[in-house]
Biopython code that builds the backbone (N, CA, C, O; Angstrom):
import numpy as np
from Bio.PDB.StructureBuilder import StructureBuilder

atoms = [
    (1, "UNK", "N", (-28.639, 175.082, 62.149)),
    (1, "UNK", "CA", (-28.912, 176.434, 62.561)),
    (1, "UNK", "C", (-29.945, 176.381, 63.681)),
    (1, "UNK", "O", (-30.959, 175.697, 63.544)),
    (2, "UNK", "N", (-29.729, 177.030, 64.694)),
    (2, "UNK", "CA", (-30.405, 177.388, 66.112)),
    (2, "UNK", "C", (-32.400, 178.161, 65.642)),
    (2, "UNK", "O", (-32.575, 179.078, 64.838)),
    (3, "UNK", "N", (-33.281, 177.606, 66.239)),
    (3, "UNK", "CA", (-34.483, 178.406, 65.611)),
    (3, "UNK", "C", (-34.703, 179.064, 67.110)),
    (3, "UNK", "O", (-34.293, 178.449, 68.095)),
    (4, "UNK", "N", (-35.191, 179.998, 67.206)),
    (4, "UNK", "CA", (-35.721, 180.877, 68.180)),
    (4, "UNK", "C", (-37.562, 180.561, 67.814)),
    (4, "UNK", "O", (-38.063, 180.532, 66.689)),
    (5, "UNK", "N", (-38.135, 180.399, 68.873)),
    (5, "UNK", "CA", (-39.486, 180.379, 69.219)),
    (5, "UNK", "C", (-40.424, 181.283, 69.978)),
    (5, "UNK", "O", (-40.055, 181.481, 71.136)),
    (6, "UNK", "N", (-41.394, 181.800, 69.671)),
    (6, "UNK", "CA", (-42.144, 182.303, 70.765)),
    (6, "UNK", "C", (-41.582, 183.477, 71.094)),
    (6, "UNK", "O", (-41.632, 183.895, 72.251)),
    (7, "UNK", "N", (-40.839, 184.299, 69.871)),
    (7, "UNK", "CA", (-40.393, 185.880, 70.496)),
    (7, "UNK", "C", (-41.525, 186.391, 70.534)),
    (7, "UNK", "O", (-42.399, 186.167, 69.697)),
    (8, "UNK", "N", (-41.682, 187.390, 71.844)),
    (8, "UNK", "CA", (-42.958, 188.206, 71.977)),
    (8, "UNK", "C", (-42.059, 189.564, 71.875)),
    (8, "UNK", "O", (-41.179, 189.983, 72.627)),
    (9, "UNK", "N", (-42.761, 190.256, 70.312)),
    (9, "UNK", "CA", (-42.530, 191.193, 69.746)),
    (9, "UNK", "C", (-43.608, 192.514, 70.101)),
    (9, "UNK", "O", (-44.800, 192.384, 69.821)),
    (10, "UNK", "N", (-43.068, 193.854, 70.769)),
    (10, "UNK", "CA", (-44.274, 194.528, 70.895)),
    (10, "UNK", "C", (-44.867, 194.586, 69.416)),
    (10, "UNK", "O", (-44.316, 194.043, 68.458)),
    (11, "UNK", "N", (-46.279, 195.443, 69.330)),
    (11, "UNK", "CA", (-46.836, 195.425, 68.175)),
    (11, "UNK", "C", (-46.417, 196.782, 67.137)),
    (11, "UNK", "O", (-46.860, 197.012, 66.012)),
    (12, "UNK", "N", (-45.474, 197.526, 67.882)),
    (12, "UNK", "CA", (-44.944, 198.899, 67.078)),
    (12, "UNK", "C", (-43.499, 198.308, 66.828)),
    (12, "UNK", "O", (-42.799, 198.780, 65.932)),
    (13, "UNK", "N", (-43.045, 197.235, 67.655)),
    (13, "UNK", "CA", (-41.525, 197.007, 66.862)),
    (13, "UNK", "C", (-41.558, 195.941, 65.540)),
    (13, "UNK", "O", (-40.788, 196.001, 64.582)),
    (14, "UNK", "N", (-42.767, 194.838, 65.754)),
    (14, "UNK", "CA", (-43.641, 194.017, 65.152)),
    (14, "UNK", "C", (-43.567, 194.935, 63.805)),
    (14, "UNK", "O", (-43.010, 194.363, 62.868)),
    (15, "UNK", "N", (-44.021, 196.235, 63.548)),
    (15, "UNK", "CA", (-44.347, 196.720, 62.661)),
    (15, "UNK", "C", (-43.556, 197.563, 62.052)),
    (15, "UNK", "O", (-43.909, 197.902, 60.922)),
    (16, "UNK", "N", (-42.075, 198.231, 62.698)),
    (16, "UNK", "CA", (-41.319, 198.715, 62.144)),
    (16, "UNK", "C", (-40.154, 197.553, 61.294)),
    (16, "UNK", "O", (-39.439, 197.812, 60.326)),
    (17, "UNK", "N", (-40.297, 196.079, 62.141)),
    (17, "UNK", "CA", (-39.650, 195.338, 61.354)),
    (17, "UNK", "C", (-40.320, 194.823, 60.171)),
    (17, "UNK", "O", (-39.599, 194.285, 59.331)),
    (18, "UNK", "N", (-41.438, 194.884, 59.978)),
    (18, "UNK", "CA", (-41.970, 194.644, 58.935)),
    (18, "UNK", "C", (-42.001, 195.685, 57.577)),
    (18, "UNK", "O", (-42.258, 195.118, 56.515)),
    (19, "UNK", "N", (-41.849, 196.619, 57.542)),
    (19, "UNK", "CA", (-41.513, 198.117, 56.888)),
    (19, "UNK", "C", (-40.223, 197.943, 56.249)),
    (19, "UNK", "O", (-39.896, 197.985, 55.063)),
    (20, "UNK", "N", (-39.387, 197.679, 57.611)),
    (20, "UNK", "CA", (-37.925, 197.616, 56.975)),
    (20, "UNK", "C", (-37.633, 196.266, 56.076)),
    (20, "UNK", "O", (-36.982, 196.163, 55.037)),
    (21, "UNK", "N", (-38.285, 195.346, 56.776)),
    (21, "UNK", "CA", (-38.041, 193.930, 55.450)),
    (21, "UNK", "C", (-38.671, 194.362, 53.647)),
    (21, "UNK", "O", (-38.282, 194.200, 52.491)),
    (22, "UNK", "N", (-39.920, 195.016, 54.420)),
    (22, "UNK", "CA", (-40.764, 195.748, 52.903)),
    (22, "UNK", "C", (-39.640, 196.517, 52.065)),
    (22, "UNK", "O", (-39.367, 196.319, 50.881)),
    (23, "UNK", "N", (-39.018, 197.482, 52.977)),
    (23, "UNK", "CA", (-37.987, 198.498, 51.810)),
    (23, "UNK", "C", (-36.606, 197.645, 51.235)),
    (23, "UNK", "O", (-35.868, 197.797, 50.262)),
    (24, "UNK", "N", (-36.670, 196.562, 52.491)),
    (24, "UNK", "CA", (-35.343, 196.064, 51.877)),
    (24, "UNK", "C", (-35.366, 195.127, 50.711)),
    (24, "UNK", "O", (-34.406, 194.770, 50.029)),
    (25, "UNK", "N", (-36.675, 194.777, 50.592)),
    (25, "UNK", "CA", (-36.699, 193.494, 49.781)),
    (25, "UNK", "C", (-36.484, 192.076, 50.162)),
    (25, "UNK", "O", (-36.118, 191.229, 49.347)),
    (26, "UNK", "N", (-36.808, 191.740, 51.899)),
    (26, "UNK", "CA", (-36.791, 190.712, 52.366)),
    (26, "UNK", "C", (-37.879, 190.065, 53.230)),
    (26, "UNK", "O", (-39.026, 190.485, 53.077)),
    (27, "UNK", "N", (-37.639, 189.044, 54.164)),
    (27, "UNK", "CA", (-38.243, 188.611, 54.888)),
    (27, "UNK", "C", (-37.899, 188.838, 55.965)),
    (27, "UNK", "O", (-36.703, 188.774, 56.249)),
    (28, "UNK", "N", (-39.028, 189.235, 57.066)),
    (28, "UNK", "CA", (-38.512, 189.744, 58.438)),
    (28, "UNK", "C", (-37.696, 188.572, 58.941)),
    (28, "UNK", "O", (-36.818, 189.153, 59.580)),
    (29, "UNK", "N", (-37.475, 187.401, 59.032)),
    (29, "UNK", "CA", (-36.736, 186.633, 59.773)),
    (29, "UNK", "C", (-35.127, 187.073, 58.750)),
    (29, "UNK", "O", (-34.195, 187.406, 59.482)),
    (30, "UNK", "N", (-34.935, 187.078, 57.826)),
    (30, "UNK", "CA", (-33.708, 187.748, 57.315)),
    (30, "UNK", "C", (-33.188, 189.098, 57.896)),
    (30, "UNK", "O", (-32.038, 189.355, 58.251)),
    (31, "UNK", "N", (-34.711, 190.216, 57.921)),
    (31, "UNK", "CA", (-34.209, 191.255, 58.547)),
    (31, "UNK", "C", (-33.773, 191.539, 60.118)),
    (31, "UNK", "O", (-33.194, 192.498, 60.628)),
    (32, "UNK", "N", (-34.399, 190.055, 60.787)),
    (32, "UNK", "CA", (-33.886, 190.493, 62.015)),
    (32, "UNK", "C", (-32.658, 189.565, 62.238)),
    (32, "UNK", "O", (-32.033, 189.853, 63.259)),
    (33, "UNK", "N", (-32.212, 188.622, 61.593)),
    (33, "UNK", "CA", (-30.826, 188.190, 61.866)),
    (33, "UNK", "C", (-30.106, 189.302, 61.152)),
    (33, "UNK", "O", (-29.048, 189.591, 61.710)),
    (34, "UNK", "N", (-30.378, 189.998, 60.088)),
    (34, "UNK", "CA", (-29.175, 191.178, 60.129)),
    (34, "UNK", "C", (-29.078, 191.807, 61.087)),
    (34, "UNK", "O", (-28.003, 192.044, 61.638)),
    (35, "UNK", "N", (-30.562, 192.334, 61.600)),
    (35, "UNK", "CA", (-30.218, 193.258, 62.443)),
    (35, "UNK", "C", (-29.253, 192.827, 64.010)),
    (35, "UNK", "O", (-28.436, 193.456, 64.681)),
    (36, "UNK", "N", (-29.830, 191.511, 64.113)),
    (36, "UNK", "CA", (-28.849, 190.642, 65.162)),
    (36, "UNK", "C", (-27.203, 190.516, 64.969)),
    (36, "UNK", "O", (-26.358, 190.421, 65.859)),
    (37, "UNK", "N", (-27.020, 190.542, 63.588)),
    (37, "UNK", "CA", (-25.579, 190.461, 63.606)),
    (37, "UNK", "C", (-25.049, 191.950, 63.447)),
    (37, "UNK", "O", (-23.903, 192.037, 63.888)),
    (38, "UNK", "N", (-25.444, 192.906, 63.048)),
    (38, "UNK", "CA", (-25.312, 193.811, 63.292)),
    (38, "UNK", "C", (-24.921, 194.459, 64.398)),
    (38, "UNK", "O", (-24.046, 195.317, 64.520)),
    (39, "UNK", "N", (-25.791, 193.880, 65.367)),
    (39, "UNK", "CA", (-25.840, 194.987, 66.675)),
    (39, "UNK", "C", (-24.976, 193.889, 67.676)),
    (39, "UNK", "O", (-24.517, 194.188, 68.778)),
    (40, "UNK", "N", (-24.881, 192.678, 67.084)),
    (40, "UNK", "CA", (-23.567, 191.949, 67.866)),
    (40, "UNK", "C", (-21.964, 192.327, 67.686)),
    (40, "UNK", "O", (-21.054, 192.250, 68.510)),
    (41, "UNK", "N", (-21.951, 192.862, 65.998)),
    (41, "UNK", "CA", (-20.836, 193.169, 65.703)),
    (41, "UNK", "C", (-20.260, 194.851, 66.611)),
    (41, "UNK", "O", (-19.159, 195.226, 67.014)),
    (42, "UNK", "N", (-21.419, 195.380, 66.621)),
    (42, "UNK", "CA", (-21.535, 196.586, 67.080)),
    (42, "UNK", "C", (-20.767, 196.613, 68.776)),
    (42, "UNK", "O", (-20.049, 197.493, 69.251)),
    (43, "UNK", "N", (-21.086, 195.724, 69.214)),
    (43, "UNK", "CA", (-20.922, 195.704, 70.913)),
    (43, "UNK", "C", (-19.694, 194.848, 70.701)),
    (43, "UNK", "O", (-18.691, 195.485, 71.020)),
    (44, "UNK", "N", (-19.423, 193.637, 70.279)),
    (44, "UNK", "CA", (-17.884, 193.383, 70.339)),
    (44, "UNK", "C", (-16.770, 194.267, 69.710)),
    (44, "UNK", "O", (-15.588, 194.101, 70.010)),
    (45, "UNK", "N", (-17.206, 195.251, 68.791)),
    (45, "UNK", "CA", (-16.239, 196.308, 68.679)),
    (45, "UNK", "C", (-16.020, 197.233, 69.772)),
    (45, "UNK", "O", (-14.897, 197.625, 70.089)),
    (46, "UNK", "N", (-17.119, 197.590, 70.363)),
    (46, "UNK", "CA", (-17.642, 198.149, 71.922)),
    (46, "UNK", "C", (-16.224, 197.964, 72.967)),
    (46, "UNK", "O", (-15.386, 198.688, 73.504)),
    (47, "UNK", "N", (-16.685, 195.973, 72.823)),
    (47, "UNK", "CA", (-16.024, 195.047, 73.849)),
    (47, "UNK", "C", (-14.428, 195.690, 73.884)),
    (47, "UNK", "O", (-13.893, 196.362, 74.766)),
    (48, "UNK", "N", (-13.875, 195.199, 72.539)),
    (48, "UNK", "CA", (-12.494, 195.265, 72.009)),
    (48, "UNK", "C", (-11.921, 197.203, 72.612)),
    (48, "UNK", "O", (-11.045, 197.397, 73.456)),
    (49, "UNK", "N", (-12.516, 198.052, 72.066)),
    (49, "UNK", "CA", (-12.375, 199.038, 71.825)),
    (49, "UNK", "C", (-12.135, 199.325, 73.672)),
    (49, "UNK", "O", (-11.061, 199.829, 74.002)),
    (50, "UNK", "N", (-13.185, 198.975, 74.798)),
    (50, "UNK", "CA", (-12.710, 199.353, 76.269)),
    (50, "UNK", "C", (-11.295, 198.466, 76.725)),
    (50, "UNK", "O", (-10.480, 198.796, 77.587)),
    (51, "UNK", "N", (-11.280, 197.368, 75.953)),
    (51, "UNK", "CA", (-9.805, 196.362, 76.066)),
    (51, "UNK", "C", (-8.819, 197.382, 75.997)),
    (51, "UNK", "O", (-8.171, 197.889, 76.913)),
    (52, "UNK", "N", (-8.796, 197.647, 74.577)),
    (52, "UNK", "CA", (-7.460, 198.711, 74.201)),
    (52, "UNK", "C", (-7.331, 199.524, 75.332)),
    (52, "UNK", "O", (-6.270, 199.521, 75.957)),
    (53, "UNK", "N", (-8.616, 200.468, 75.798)),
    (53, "UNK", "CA", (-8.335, 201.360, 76.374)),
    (53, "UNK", "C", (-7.573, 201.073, 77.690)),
    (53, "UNK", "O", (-6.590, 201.755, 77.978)),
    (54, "UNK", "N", (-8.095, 199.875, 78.654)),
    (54, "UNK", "CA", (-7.503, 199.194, 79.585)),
    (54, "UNK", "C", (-6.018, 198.829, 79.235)),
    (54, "UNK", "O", (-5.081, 198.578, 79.993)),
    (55, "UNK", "N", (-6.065, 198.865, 78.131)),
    (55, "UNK", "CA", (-4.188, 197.900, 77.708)),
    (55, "UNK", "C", (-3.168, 199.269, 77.798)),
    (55, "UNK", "O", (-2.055, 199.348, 78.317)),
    (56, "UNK", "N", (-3.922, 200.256, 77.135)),
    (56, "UNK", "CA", (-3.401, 201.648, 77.334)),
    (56, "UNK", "C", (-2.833, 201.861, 78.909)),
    (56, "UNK", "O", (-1.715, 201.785, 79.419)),
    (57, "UNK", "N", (-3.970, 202.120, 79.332)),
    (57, "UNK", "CA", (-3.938, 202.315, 80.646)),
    (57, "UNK", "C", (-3.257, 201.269, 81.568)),
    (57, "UNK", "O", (-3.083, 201.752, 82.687)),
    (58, "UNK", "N", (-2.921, 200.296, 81.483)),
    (58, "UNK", "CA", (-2.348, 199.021, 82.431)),
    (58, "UNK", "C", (-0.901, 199.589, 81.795)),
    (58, "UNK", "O", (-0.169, 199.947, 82.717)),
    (59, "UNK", "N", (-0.206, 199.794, 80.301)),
    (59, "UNK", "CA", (1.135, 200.091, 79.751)),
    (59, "UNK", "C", (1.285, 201.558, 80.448)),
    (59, "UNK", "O", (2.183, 201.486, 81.287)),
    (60, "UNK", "N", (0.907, 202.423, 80.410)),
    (60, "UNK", "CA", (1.074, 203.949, 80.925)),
    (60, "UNK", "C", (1.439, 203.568, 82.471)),
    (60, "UNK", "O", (2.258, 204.338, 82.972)),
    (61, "UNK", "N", (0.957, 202.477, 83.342)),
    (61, "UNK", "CA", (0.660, 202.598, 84.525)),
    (61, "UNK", "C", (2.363, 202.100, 85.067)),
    (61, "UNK", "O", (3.129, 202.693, 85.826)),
    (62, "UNK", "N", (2.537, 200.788, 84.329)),
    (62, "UNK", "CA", (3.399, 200.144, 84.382)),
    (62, "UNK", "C", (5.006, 201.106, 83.888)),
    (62, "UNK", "O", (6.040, 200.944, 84.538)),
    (63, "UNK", "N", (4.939, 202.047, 82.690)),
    (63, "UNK", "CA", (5.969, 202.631, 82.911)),
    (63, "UNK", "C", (6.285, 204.094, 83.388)),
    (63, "UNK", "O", (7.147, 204.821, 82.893)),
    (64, "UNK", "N", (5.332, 204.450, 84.574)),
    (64, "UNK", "CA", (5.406, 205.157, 85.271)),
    (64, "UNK", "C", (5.768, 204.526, 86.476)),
    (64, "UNK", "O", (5.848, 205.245, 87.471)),
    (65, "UNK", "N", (6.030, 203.183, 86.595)),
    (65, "UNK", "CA", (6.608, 202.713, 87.876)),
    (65, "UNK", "C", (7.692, 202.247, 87.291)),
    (65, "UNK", "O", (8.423, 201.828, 88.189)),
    (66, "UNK", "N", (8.137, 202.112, 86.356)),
    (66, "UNK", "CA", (9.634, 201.558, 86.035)),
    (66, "UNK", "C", (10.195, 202.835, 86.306)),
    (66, "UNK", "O", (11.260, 202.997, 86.902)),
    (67, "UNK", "N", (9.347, 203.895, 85.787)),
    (67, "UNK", "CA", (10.143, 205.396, 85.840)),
    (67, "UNK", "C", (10.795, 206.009, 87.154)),
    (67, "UNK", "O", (11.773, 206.743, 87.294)),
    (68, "UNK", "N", (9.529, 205.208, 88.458)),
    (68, "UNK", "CA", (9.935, 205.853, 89.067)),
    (68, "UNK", "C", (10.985, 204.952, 89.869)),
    (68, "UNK", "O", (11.839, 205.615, 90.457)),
    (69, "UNK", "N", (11.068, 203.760, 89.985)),
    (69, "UNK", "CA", (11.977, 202.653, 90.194)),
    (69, "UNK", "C", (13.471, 203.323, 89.875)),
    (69, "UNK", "O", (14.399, 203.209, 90.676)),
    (70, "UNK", "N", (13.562, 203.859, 88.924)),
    (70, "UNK", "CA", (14.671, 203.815, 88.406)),
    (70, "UNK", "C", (15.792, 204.816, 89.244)),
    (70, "UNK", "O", (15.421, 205.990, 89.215)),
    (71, "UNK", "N", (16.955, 204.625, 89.911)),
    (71, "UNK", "CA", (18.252, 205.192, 90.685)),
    (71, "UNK", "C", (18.025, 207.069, 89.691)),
    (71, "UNK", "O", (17.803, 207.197, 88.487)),
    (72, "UNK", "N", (18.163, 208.048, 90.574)),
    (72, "UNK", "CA", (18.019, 209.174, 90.728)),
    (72, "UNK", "C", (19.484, 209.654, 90.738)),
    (72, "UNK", "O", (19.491, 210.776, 90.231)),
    (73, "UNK", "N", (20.656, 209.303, 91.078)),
    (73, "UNK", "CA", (21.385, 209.822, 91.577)),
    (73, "UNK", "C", (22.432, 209.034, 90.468)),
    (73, "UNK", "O", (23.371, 208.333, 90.845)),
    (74, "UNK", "N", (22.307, 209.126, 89.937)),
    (74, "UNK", "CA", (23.196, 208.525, 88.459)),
    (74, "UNK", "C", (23.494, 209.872, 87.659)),
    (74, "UNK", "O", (22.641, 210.732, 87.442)),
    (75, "UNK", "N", (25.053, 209.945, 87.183)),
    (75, "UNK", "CA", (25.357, 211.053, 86.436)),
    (75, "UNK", "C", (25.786, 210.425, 84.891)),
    (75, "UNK", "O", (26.601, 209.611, 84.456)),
    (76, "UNK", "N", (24.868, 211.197, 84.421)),
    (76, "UNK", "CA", (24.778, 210.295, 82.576)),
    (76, "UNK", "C", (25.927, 211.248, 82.698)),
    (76, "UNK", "O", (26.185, 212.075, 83.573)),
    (77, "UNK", "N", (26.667, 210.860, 81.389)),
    (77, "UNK", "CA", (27.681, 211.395, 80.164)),
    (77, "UNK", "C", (27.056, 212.504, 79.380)),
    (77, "UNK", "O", (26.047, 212.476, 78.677)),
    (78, "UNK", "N", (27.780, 213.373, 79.622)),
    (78, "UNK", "CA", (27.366, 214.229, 78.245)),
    (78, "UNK", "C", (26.931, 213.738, 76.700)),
    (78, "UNK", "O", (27.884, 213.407, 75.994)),
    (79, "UNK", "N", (26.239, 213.695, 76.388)),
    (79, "UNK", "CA", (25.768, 212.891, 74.658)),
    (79, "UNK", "C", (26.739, 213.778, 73.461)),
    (79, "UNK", "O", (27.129, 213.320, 72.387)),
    (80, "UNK", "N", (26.993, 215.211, 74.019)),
    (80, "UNK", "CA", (28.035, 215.936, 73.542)),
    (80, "UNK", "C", (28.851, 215.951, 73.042)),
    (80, "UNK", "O", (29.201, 216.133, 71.876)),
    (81, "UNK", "N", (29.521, 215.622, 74.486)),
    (81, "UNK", "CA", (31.041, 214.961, 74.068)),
    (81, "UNK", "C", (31.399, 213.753, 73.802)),
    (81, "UNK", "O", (32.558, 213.469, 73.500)),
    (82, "UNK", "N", (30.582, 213.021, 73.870)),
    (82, "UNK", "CA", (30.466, 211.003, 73.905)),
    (82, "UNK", "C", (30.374, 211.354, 71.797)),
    (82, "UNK", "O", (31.097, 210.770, 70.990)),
    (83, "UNK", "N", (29.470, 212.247, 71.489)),
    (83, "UNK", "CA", (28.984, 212.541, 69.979)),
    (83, "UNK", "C", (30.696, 213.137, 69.367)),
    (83, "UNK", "O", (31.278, 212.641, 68.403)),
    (84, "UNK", "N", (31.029, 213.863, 69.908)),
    (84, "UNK", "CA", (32.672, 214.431, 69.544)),
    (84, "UNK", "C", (33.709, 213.647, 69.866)),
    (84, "UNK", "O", (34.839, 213.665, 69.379)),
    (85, "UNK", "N", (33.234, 212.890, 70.792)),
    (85, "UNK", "CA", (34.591, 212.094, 70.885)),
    (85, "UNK", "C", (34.575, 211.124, 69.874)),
    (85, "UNK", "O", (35.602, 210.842, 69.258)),
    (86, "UNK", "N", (33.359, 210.523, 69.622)),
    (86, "UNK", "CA", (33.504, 209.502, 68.329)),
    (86, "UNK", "C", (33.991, 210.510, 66.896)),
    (86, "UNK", "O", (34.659, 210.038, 65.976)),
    (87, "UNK", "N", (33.641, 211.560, 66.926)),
    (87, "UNK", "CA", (33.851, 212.307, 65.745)),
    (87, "UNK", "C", (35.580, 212.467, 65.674)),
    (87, "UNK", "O", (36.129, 212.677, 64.592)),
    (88, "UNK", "N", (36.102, 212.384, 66.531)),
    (88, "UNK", "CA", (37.815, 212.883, 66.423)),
    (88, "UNK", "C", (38.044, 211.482, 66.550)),
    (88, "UNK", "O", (39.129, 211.528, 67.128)),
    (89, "UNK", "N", (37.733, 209.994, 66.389)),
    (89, "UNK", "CA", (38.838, 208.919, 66.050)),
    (89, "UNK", "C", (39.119, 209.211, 64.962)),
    (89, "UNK", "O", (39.977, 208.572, 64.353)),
]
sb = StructureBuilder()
sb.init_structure("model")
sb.init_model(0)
sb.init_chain("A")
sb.init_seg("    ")
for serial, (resi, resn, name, xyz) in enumerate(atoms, 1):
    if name == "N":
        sb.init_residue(resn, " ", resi, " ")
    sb.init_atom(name, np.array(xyz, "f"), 0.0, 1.0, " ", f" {name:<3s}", serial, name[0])
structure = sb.get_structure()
């Protein structure tokens, strides 16, 4: 395991981590690797969560150019009668 040295802690954060180890029932070096994994887990959900949004946005982008790619001047079949004509074999 990695040791960290020589954090210079102000003396009011110094003291709110010490409070919170008090209520929790720990030792501040416990309470601040929670709080470290915590606030790491916090920002790679962050991370992930602007991904999606980009993946969104790159798929929306992409089939609005297939959309518009696509021949205009094509006459579909009625679904109608294509639906009735299978109905009368």
């Amino acid at each position: 395991m990695a040791t960290l040295h020589n954090l210079d802690l102000p003396d009011d954060l110094y003291e709110q981590l010490q409070e919170l180890a008090t209520a929790k029932e720990s030792s501040i070096n416990a309470q601040l690797i929670t709080l470290l994994q915590n606030g790491l887990s916090v920002a790679q959900e962050q991370r992930m969560a602007e991904q999606k949004r980009q993946n969104v946005a790159q798929l929306l982008e992409e089939s609005r150019r297939r959309r518009e790619q696509l021949p205009t001047d094509i006459e579909w079949p009625d679904s109608t009668a294509m639906i009735r004509e299978d109905r009368d074999r």
